[in-house]
TORTIGU-322879 format. One record per residue (C-alpha): y, x, z; residue number from 0. Coordinates in Angstrom, 1 decimal. Layout:
  north   east     up   i
      Y      X      Z NUM
...
END
This chain:
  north   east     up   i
  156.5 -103.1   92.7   0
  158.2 -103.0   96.1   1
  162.0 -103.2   96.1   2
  164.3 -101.3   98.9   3
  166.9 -103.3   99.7   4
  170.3 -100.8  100.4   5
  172.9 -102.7  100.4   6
  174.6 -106.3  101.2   7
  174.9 -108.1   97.8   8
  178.3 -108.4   96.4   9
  179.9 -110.6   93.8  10
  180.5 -108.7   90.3  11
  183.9 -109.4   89.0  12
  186.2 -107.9   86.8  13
  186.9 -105.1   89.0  14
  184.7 -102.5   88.1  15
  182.0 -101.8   91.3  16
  179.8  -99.0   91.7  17
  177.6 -101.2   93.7  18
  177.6  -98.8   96.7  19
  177.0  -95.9   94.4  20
  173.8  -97.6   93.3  21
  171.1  -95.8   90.9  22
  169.0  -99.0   90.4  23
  170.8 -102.5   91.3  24
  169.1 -106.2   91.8  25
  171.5 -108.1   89.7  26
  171.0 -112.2   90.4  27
  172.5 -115.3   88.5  28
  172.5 -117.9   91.3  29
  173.0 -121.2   89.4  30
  170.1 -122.9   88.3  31
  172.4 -124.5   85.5  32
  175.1 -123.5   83.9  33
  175.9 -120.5   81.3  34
  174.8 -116.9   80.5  35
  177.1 -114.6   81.5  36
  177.7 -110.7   80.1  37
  177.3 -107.9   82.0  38
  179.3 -104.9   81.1  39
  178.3 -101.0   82.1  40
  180.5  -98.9   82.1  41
  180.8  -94.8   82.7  42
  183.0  -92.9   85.4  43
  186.4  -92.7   84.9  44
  185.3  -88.9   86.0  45
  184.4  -88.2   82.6  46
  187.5  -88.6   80.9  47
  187.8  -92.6   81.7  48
  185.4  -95.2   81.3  49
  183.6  -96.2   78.4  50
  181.5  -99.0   77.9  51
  177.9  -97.6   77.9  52
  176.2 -101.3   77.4  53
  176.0 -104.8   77.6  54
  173.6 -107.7   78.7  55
  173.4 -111.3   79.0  56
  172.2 -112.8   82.7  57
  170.8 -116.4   82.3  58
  170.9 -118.9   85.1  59
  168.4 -118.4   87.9  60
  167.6 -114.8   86.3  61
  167.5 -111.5   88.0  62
  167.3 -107.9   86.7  63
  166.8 -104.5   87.8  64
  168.4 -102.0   86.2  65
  168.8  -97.8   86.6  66
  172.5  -96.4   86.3  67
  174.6  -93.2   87.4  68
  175.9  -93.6   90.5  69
  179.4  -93.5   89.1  70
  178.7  -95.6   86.6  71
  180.1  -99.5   86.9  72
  179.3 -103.1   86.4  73
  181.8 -106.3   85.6  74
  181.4 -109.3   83.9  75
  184.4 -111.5   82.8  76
  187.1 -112.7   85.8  77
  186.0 -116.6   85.7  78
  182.1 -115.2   86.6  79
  181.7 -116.0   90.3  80
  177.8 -116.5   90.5  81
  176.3 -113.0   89.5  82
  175.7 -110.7   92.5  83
  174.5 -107.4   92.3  84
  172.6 -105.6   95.4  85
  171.5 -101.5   95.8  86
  167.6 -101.4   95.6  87
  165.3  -98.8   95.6  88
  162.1  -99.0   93.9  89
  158.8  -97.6   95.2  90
  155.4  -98.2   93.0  91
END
């Protein structure tokens, strides 16, 4: 596969982030140590206010592409500073 890159990649925090209106995000662990962290998704606030859709667990030195709504968010906990997600598309 061939990946698109869209968009600068931003740290995920605890503030919810559309990730530039992303369909499919590039999310990256940077540390080659340290701990998993979650990843929540959540729906638009749009549709009657956000709702967790799903969680997953990003391991040091991982990445992970995933599809979402455009509206829908990501966030991990507020002491997470090393996951960054980044707008990709996908061709192939």
């Amino acid at each position: 596969m061939v990946y698109t890159i869209k968009s600068s990649a931003v740290a995920l925090s605890d503030t919810a982030s559309t990730v530039s209106d992303a369909n499919r995000v590039l999310i990256q662990h940077n540390a080659n140590a340290g701990t998993s962290h979650l990843v929540t998704l959540k729906s638009d606030a749009t549709a009657g206010g956000p709702a967790v859709v799903g969680t997953f667990y990003i391991h040091p030195g991982q990445d992970i592409v995933i599809k979402k709504d455009r509206l829908f968010t990501l966030e991990v906990d507020s002491s997470t500073t090393d996951v960054y997600a980044t707008s990709i598309g996908v061709e192939g």
